[in-house]
N, C-alpha and C positions, 0 to 999 in steps of 0.2 A: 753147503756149509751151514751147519748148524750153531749158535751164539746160547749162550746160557743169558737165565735172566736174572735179575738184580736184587736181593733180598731187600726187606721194607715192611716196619712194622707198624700195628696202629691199635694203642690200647689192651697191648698180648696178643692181636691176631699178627700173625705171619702173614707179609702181604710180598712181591713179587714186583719190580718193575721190567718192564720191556725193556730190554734192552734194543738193544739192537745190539686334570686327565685330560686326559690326552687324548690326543687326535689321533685316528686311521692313519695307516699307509696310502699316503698317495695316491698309489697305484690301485688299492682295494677301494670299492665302494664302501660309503659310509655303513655302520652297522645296521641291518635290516630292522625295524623297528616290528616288523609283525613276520613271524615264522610263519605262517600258514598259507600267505597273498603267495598267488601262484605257485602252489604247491602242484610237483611234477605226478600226475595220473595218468593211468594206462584209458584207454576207451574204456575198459570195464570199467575203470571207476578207482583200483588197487593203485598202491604207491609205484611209479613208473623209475623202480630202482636202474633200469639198463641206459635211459635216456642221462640220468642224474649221472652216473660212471662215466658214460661216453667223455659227458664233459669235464670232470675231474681230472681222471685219472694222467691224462698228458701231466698235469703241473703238480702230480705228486713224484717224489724222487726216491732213491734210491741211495743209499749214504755207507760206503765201503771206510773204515776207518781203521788205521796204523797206530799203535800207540806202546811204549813202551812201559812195561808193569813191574813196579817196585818187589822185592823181596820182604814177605813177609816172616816173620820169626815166631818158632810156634804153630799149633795149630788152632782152629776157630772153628763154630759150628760151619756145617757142609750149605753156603748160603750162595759160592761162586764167587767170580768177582763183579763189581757194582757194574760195570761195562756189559759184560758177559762176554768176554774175548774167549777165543778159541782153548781146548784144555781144562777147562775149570770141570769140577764135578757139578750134575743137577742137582738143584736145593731142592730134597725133600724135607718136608717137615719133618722137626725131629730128628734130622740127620748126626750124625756122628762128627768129630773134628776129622780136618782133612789138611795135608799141609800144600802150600801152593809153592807150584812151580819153582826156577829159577826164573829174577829178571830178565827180560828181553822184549825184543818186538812180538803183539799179541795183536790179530784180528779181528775185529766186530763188526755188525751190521747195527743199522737204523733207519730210520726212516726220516721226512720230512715235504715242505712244502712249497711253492712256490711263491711267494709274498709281493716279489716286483720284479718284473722281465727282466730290468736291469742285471739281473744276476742275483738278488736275494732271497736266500730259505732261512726256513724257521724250522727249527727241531728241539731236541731236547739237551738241555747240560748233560746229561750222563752221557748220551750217544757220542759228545765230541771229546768229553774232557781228557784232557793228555795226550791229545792225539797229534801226533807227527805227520800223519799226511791222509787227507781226507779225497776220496772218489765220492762223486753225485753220478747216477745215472738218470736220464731220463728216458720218455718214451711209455708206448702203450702195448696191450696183451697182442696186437695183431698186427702193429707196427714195428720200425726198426729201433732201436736203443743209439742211447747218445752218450758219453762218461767224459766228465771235464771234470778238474780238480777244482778245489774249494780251500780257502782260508773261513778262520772264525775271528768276525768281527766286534761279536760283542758278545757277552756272558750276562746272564743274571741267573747268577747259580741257585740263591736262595729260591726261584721260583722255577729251577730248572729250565730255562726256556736260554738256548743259545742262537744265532743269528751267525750265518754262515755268507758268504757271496763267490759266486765264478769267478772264475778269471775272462769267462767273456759273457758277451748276454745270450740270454734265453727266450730263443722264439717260444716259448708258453705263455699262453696267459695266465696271472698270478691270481691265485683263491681270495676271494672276497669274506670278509670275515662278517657272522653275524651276530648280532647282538644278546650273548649266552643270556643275559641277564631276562630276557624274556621268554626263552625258550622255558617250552613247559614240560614236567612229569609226564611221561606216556608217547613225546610225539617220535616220529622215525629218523634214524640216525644210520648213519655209515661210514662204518671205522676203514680207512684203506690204507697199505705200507705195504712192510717187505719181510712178512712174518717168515721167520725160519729161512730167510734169503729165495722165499717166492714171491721176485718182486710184482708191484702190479695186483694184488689179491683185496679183495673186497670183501665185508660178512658185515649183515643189517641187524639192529633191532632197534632198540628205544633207549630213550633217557629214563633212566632209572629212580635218580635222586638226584639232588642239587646241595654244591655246600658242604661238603663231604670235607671236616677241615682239621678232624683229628689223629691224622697219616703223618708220617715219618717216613718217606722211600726210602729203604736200606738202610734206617737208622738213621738216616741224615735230619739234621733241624731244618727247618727251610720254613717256607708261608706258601699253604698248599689250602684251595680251596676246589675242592673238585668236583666237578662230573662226573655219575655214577653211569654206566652204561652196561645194558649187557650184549650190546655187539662183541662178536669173539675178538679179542685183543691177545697176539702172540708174542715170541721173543723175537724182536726185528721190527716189530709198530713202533714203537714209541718215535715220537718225534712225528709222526705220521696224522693228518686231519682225519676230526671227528667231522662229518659235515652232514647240514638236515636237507632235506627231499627238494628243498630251492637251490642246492649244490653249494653254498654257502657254508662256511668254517663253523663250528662254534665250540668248537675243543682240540686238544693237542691230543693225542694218546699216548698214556704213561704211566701207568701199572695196570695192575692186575692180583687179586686176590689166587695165594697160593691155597686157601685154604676151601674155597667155595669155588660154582658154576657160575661162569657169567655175569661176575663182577671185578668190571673193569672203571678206570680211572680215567682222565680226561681234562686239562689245563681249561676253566673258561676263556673262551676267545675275548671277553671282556676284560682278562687280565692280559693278554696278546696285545690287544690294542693299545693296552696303556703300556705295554714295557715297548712295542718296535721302536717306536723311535727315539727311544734315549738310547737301544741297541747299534741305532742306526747312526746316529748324527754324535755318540758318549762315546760309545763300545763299553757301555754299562749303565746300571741302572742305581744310582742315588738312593737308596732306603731312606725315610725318615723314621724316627722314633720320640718317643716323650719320656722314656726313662722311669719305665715301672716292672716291679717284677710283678706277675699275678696269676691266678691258679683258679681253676673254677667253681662253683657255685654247687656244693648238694642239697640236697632238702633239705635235710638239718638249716646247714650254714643259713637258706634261704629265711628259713622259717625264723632263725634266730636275729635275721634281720627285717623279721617284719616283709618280706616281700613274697609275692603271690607265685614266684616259678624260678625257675633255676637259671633263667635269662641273666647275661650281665658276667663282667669279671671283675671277679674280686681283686684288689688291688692288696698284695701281700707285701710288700717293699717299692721305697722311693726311693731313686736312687739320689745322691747328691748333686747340688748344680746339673739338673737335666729341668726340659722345659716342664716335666709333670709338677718337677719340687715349687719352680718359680711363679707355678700356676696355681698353686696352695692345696694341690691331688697330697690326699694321707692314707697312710697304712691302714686298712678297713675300707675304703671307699668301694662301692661298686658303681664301674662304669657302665650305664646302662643304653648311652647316644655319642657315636662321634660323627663330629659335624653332621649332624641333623638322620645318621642310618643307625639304625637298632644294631645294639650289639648283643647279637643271639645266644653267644657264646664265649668264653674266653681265648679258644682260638678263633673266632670272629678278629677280637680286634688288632692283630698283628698286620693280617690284609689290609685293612682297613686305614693303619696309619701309613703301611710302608709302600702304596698306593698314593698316598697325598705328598704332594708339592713341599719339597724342605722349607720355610720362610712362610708357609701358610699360617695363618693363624684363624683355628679351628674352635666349636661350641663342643663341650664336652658334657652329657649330662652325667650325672650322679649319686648316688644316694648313703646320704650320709645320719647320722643318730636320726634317722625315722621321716627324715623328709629329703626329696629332690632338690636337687641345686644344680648350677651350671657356672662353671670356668671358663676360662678361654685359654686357651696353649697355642703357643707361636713352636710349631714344629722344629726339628732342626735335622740336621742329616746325624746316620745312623753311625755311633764312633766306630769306625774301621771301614767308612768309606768316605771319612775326607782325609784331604791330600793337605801336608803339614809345605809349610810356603816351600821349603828347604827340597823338600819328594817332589813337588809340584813343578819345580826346577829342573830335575831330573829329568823327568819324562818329558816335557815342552823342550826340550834342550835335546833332545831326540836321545838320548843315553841309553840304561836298562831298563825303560818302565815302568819303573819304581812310584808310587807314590807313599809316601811314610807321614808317621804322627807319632809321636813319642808315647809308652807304653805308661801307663796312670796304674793305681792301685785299682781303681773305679773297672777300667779296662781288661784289667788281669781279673777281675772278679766274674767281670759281665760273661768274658769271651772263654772261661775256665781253662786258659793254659798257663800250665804250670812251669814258669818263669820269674825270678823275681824281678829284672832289669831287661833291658832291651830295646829294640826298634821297633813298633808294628808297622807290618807292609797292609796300607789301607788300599790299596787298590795296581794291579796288574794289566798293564795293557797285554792286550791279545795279539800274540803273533811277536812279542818281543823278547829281547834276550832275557829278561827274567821270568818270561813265561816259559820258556822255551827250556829252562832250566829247571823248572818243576814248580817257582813259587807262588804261594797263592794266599790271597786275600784275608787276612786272621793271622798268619805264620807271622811270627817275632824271632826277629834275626839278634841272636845273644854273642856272636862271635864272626869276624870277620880276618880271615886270614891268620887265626889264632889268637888274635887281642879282643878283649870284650867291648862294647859299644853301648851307652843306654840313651844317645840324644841321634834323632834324624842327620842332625850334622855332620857327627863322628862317621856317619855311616855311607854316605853322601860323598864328604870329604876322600872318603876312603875308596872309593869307586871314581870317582874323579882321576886320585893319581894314579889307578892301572894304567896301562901302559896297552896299545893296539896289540890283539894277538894275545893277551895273557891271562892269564885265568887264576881268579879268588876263591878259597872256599867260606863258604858260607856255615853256620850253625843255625840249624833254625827249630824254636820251641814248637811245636807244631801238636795243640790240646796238652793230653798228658805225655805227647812221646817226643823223638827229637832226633834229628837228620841232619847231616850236612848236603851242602849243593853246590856244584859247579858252579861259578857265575863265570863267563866268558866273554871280553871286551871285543867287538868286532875290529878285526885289522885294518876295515876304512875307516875308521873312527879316527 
């Protein structure tokens, strides 16, 4: 079975995904603080890539995934679809419009990891998303195969990284994550998954670059800092570990340049460590933010600020009432330190905040009319993932898994959907009836059962009086377009 891969772009290049702080996992050894201590050598002295596999490959899986695929209207360039399920046309560059399918059940593959014998893997948001019924296989090239089903436990779409668990446990031992942030330019790496549904396949080379943070996969916005590798990475890796010659993690695999040899992409296992376990113990992941809009730095602009290099984000808009405004951040500012790490870049600093603790309160440096300065910002969580008291009710109350917040002017600007009134759904539990019906995190629900709704309560209230067994539709703003949705009340309820 062959899977198409994921269109994804960065700066007009055409780029390609695979389809198919916090503390370590438990189960993984803490992050290796030196990649080179007990690096795996043959007698000759060369990288001992078969010894390194041996032990890997058991705890990497194999991810079979069901998912049903919306009708699209119109055609769009020839890019597949983001999943790469079965039917889609290959995205060649430059390809022509192409219309897609009729809805229905559509097949993918992916890849992934073993995190905690318990039963937990780590793969990618694209490999799971929408999916109705997920296969893991396990097992090695000269061994027997094992295939148990899987639910998905937690999401953190923005950084594409999803958490999956069995339904029983896993005699595997689970991959040790190592510490990317150390890992250096040039040393050996080894991309494994289930490229093209040849599961078990292994291809070596090096870390290529680090910090690779101005990608879009498939267009999508997200906070993406990545690992450049050119181990061959195919359609069916993603989700699948990057790991160095100690058999230790330190990347996810998840794209792929359509446009070039041998440039492939790669989640740092440093951001791994800090999302498991909010994946684990949340079933998501808290964003924080400070409430700036900002755009990067050219020579020009730099020089016209007096500053030596292109380092730093200009800060182009504050938004109202967020912690940047109360922290005295102005339009002009260039942020050049948060909390004490250089910001190299302006897509530097998205990682960098939505990584820190909501309630932190963070050293910000600056440069403002010709001299350095430093603020402090008390963090807060990112608007459209908190739970308004009313949503928060919902889901604890075991209902649709809804968490809501009422939709602000601030809100409709930030998150550019085009609605004037409504609910936003700030947060989807995974596995439940409102996921299960297609809604997802941003979507603003403007109508419910025909009447319109613009407060968490009306909408709340409104889901409350269905009745076991019966089903509401939904209208939901979703960016610039708009769908209705099933929502269906469980009959034990």
């Amino acid at each position: 079975m062959i899977t198409r891969p994921f269109a994804l772009t960065a700066l007009g290049a055409l780029l390609i995904a695979c389809q198919s702080a916090a503390q370590v996992p438990p189960s993984a050894s803490p992050p290796a603080r030196d990649t080179q201590s007990a690096l795996a050598l043959t007698p000759a002295g060369s990288p001992d890539f078969a010894s390194v596999a041996a032990r890997i490959l058991p705890s990497v899986v194999s991810i079979k995934v069901l998912a049903e695929i919306e009708q699209s209207s119109g055609e769009g360039p020839g890019f597949g679809d983001p999943r790469g399920f079965q039917g889609f046309p290959f995205p060649f560059p430059g390809g022509r419009g192409f219309r897609l399918p009729s809805p229905g059940p559509r097949e993918g593959i992916g890849s992934g990891f073993v995190i905690d014998s318990s039963g937990l893997i780590l793969t990618n948001h694209h490999v799971v998303d929408d999916a109705t019924q997920i296969e893991v296989t396990l097992g090695s090239p000269d061994g027997p195969t094992r295939t148990v089903n899987a639910t998905v436990i937690g999401k953190a779409p923005d950084f594409d990284v999803a958490l999956l668990r069995t339904e029983q446990k896993l005699d595997v031992p689970a991959l040790q994550l190592a510490d990317s942030d150390k890992a250096r330019v040039g040393e050996w790496v080894m991309a494994i998954g289930n490229p093209f549904g040849l599961s078990q396949s292994m291809s070596v080379g090096i870390i290529s670059g680090k910090h690779r943070e101005d990608l879009n996969p498939g267009g999508k916005q997200g906070v993406y800092d990545f690992l450049q590798t050119d181990a061959s990475i195919n359609p069916g890796n993603s989700g699948g570990p990057l790991v160095d010659m100690n058999g230790r993690v330190v990347g996810m695999n998840t794209a792929i340049s359509a446009q070039g040899s041998g440039i492939g992409f790669a989640i740092p296992s440093s951001i791994l460590a800090r999302i498991f376990p909010n994946l684990r113990d949340k079933g998501g992941l808290e964003r924080s933010w400070i409430g700036v809009q900002i755009q990067s730095l050219t020579p020009a602009l730099a020089k016209s600020y007096g500053l030596p290099s292109t380092s730093g984000a200009l800060v182009a808009e504050v938004l109202p009432d967020s912690p940047a405004a109360r922290a005295g951040i102005q339009a002009g500012d260039v942020l050049t330190k948060f909390d004490g790490k250089l910001v190299d870049s302006s897509s530097a600093l998205p990682v960098l905040v939505s990584l820190t603790d909501s309630g932190k309160s963070v050293s910000v440096e600056l440069w403002r009319n010709g001299r350095a300065q430093t603020v402090n910002v008390r963090l807060e969580s990112k608007p459209g993932a908190r739970a308004a008291a009313a949503g928060s009710g919902e889901r604890d109350g075991g209902g649709f898994g809804l968490q809501l917040e009422p939709f602000t002017p601030a809100l409709r600007q930030q998150l550019g959907v085009d609605a004037s009134s409504g609910v936003l759904v700030g947060e989807v539990a995974p596995g439940s009836p409102a996921a299960r019906a297609g809604l997802r995190p941003g979507d603003v629900v403007t109508e419910v059962g025909g009447k319109q709704v613009s407060e968490p309560g009306e909408l709340v209230s409104a889901l409350r009086e269905l009745k076991p067994g019966r089903v509401v539709r939904l209208k939901v703003a979703r960016g610039e377009g708009r769908l209705f949705v099933a929502l269906e009340k469980s009959a034990s309820k």
